[in-house]
C-alpha positions as CSV (number, residue, x, y, z in Angstrom):
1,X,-6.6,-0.6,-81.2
2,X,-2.7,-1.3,-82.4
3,X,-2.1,-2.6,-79.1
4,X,-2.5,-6.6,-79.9
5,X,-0.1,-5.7,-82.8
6,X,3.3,-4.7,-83.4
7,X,3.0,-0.7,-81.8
8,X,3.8,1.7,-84.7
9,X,4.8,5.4,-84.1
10,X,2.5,8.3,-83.2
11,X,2.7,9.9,-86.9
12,X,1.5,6.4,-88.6
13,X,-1.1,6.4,-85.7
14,X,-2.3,9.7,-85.8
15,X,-2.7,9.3,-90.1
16,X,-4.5,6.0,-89.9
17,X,-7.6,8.0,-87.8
18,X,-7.4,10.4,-89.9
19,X,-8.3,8.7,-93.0
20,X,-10.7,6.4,-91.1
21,X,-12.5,9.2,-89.6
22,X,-13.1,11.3,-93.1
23,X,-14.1,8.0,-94.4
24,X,-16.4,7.6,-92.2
25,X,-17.9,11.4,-92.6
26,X,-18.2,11.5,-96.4
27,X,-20.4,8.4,-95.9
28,X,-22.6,8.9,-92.8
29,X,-22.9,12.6,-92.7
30,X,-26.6,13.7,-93.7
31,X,-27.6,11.3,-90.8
32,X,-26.0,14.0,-88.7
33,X,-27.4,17.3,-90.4
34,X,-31.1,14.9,-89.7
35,X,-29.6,14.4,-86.2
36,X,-29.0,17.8,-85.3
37,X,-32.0,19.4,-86.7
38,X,-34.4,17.1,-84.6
39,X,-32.2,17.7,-81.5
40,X,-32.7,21.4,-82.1
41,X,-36.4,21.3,-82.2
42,X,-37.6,22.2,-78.9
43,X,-41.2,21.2,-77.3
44,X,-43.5,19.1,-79.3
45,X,-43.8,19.1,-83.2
46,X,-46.2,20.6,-84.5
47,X,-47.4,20.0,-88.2
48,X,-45.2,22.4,-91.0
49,X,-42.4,22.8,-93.1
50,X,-40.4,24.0,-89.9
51,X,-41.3,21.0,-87.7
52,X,-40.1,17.3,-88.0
53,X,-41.8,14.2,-86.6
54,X,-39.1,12.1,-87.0
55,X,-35.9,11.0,-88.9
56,X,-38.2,10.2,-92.2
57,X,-40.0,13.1,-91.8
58,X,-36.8,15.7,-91.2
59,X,-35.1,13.7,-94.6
60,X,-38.2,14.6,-96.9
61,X,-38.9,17.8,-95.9
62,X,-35.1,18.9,-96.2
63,X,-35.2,17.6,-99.6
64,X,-38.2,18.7,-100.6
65,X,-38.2,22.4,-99.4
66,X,-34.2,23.2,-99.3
67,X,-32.7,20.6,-101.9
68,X,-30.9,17.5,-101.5
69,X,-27.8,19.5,-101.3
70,X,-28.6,20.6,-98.0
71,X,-27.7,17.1,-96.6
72,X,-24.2,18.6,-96.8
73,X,-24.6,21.6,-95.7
74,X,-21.8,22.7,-93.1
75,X,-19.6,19.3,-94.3
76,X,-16.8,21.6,-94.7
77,X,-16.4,22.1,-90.9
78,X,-16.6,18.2,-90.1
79,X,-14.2,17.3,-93.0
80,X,-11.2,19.3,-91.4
81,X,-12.8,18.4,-87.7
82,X,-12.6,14.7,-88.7
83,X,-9.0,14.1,-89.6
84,X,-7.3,15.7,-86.1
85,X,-10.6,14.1,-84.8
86,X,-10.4,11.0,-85.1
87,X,-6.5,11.4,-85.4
88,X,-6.6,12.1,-82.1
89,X,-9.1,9.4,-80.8
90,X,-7.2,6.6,-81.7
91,X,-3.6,7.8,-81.3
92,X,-4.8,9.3,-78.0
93,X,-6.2,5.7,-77.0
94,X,-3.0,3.8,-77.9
95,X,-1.1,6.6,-75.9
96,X,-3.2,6.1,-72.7
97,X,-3.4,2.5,-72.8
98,X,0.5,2.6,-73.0
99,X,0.3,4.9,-70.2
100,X,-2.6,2.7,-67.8
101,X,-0.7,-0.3,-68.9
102,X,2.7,1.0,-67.2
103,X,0.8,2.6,-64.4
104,X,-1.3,-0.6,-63.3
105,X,1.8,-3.0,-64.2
106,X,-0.7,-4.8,-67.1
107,X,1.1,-6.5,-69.8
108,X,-2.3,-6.6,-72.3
109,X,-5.3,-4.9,-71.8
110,X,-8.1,-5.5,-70.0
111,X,-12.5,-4.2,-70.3
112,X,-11.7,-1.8,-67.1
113,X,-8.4,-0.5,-68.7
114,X,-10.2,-0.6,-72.4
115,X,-12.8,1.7,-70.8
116,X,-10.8,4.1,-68.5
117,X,-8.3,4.3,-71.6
118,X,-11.3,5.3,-74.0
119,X,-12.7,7.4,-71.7
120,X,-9.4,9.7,-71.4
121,X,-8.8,9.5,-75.7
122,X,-12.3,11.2,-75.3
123,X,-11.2,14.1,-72.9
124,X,-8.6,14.2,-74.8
125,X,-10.8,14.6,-78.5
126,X,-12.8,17.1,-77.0
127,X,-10.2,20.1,-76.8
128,X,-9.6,19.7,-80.8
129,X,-13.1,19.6,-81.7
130,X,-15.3,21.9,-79.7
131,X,-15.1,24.8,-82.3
132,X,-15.5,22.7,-85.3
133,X,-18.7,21.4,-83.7
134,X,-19.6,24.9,-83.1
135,X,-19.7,26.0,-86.3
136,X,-21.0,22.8,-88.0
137,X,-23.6,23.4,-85.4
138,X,-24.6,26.6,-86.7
139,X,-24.2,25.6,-90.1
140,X,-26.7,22.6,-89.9
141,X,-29.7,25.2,-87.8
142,X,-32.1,26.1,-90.2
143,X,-32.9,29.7,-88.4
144,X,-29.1,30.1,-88.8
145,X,-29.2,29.7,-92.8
146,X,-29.3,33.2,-93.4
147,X,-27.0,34.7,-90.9
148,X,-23.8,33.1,-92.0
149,X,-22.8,32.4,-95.7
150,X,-20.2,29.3,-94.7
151,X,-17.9,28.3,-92.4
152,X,-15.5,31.5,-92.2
153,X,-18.4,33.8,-91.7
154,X,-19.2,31.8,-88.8
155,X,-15.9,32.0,-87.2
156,X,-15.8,35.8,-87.8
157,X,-19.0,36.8,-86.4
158,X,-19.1,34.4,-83.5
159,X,-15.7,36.1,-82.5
160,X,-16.8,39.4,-83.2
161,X,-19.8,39.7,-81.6
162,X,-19.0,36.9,-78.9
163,X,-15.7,36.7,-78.2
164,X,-13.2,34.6,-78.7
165,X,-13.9,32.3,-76.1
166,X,-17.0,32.1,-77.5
167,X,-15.4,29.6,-79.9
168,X,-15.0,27.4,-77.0
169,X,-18.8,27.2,-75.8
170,X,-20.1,23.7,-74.6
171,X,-16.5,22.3,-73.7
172,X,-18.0,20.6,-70.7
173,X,-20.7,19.2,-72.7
174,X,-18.8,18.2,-75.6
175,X,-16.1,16.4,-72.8
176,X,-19.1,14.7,-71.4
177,X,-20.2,13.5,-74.4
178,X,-16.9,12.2,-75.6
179,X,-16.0,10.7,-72.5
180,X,-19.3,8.6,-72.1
181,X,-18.8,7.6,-75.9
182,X,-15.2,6.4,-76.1
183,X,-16.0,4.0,-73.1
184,X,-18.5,2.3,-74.2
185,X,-17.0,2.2,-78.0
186,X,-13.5,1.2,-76.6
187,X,-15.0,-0.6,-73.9
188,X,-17.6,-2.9,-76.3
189,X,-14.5,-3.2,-78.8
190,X,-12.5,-5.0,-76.3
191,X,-15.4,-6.9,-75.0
192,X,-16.8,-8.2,-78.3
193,X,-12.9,-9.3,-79.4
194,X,-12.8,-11.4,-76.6
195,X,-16.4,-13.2,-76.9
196,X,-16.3,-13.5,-81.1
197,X,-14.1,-16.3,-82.6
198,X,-10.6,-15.0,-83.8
199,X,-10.9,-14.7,-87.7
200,X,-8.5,-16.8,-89.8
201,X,-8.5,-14.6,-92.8
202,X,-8.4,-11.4,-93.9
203,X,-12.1,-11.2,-94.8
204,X,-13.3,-12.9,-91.3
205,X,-11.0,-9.9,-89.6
206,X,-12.8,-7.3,-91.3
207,X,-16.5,-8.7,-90.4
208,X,-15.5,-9.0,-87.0
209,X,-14.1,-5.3,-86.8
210,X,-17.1,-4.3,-88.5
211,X,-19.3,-5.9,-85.4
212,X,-16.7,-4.8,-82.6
213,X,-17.1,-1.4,-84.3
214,X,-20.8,-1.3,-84.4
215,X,-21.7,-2.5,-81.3
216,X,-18.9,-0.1,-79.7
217,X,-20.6,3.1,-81.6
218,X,-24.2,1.5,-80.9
219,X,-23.5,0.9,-76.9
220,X,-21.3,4.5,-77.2
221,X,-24.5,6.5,-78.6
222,X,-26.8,5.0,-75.8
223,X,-24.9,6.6,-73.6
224,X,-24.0,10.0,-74.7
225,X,-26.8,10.8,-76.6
226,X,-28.3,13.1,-73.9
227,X,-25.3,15.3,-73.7
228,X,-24.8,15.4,-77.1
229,X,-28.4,16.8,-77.2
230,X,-27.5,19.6,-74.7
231,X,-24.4,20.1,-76.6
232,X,-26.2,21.2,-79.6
233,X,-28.3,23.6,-77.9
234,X,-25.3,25.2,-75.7
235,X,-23.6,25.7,-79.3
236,X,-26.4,26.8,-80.7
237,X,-27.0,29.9,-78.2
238,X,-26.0,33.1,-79.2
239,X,-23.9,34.6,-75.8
240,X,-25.3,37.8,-75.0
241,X,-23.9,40.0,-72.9
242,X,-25.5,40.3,-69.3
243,X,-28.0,37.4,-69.8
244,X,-27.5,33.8,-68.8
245,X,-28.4,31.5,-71.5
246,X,-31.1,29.1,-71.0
247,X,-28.7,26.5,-71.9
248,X,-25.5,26.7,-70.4
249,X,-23.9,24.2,-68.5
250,X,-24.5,20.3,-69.5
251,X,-26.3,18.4,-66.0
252,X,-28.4,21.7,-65.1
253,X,-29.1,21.4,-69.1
254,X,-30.2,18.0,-69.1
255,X,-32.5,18.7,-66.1
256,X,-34.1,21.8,-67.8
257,X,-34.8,19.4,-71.2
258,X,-36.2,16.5,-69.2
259,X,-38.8,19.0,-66.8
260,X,-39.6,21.2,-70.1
261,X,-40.0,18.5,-72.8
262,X,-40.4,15.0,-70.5
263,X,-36.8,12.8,-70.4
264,X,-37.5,11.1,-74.0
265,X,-36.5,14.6,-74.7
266,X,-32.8,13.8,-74.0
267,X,-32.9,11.4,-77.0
268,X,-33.8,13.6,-79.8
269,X,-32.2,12.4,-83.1
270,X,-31.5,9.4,-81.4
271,X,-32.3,7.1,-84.4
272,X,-30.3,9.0,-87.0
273,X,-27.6,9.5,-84.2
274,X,-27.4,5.2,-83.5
275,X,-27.3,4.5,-87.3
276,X,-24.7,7.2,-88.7
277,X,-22.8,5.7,-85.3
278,X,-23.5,2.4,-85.1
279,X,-22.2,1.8,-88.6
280,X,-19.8,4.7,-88.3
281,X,-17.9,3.2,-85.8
282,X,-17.3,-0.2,-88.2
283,X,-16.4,1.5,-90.9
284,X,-13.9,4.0,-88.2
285,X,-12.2,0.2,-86.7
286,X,-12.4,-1.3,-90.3
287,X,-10.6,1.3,-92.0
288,X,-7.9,2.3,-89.0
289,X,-7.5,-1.3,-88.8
290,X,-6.8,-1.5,-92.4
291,X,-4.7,1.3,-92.4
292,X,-2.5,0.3,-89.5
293,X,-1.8,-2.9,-91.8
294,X,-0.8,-1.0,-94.7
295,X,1.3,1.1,-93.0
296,X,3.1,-2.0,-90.6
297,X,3.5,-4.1,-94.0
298,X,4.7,-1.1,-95.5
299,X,7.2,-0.5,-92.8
300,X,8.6,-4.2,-92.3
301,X,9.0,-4.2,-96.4
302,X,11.1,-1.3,-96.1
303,X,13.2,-2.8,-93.2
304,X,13.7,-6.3,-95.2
């Protein structure tokens, strides 16, 4: 969001997400692990060890059968993901609003260009980190514990006995479910900017990107939270040769969860999901935004 500043290269762009988005993984991440273990969990629960009721109910049994350590299980995979991740969210969005602001002959942004602009840093995201989600994926499935001893196993014998393509399985999920969730956090960004009073300091800056930021990943989650449940399950299908998976492409996906499992299906992990994101997307705006300071003081120092 260096657009109401003074623009700074791509390299200083690009570094700033990457900071903010391993920031914001170190912090948030057994929220996710909870996440995908409930959105894995097909039909209703059922009372056991191998069942969850709910985010409280998948934390302490996690930790009480497999060890708190198990809360970062797979992190390994997210921690590279989340550098050229995020890197690429935000230095994408600044690229494309650039671009959409020449195209449409805008001077400063607007809520229609803030979403269209989000929604392409989004495509964009999604071609870096479809295989990192695959394996993180596979990582977090509890069936999957024994069949792969960390990430590099996983690459090796999804390639081997997949293909290498295989790598790239739920691409058109994952775009879906990037698209829908830059737009609405760009999108809610711009929006609450404009509505909040401007902050005089440096301390009223930082609440207000921390409320831009949460509402943005709040309002983002709400809306992709159905693909990102499809998403999981695509990944999580082993391809077989001659058979079509049961899940494999993401709107004939979504339909199958909703007739099989009712449509609250499609918000599995929801809760976890809206407060790893909700308050993962302040931290990503406070940080980047912090960042992006750093480095423009750093660079109008050096040119004094």
């Amino acid at each position: 969001m260096s657009s109401e500043k003074a623009p700074l290269p791509f390299g200083y762009t690009f570094m700033a997400g990457a900071i903010a988005g391993v920031s914001e993984i170190l912090v948030m991440y057994p929220l996710d692990v909870v996440k995908t273990r409930v959105q894995l969990q097909t039909g209703k629960a059922v009372a056991g060890a191998d069942t969850y009721n709910g985010m409280f109910d998948c934390f302490s049994k996690i930790i009480k059968n497999e060890g708190f350590s198990r809360l970062y299980r797979g992190i390994t995979a997210p921690i590279l993901m989340e550098a050229p991740k995020r890197a690429t969210k935000f230095a994408a969005n600044d690229k494309w609003g650039k671009f959409y602001r020449d195209l449409f002959g805008q001077t400063q942004m607007t809520q229609s260009l803030s979403v269209l602009t989000g929604a392409s840093a989004g495509a964009t995201e999604s071609f870096v980190v479809v295989p990192f989600e695959l394996v993180k994926i596979r990582l977090q499935d509890k069936a999957s514990a024994g069949k792969y001893n960390g990430m590099i196993d996983v690459v090796m014998k999804t390639v081997r006995n997949e293909g290498l393509l295989a790598m790239y399985n739920g691409l058109e999920s994952t775009l879906w479910r990037h698209i829908l969730w830059n737009a609405g956090y760009f999108g809610c960004i711009f929006q609450v900017r404009q509505i909040i009073p401007k902050a005089d300091t440096k301390q009223g800056q930082m609440v207000n990107d921390i409320i831009a930021g949460s509402v943005g990943g709040t309002v983002g989650t709400i809306l992709n939270t159905p693909m990102d449940v499809v998403k999981s399950r695509i990944q999580n299908t082993i391809k077989v040769p001659g058979q079509t998976p049961k899940y494999n492409w993401a709107w004939p996906a979504v339909a199958t969860v909703a007739k099989e499992e009712g449509a609250a299906a499609l918000y599995k992990g929801f809760v976890p999901k809206v407060l790893r994101l909700g308050p993962g997307g302040g931290i990503l705006l406070v940080v980047y935004t912090g960042v992006m300071d750093f480095f423009r003081n750093m660079r109008e120092a050096k040119l004094a």
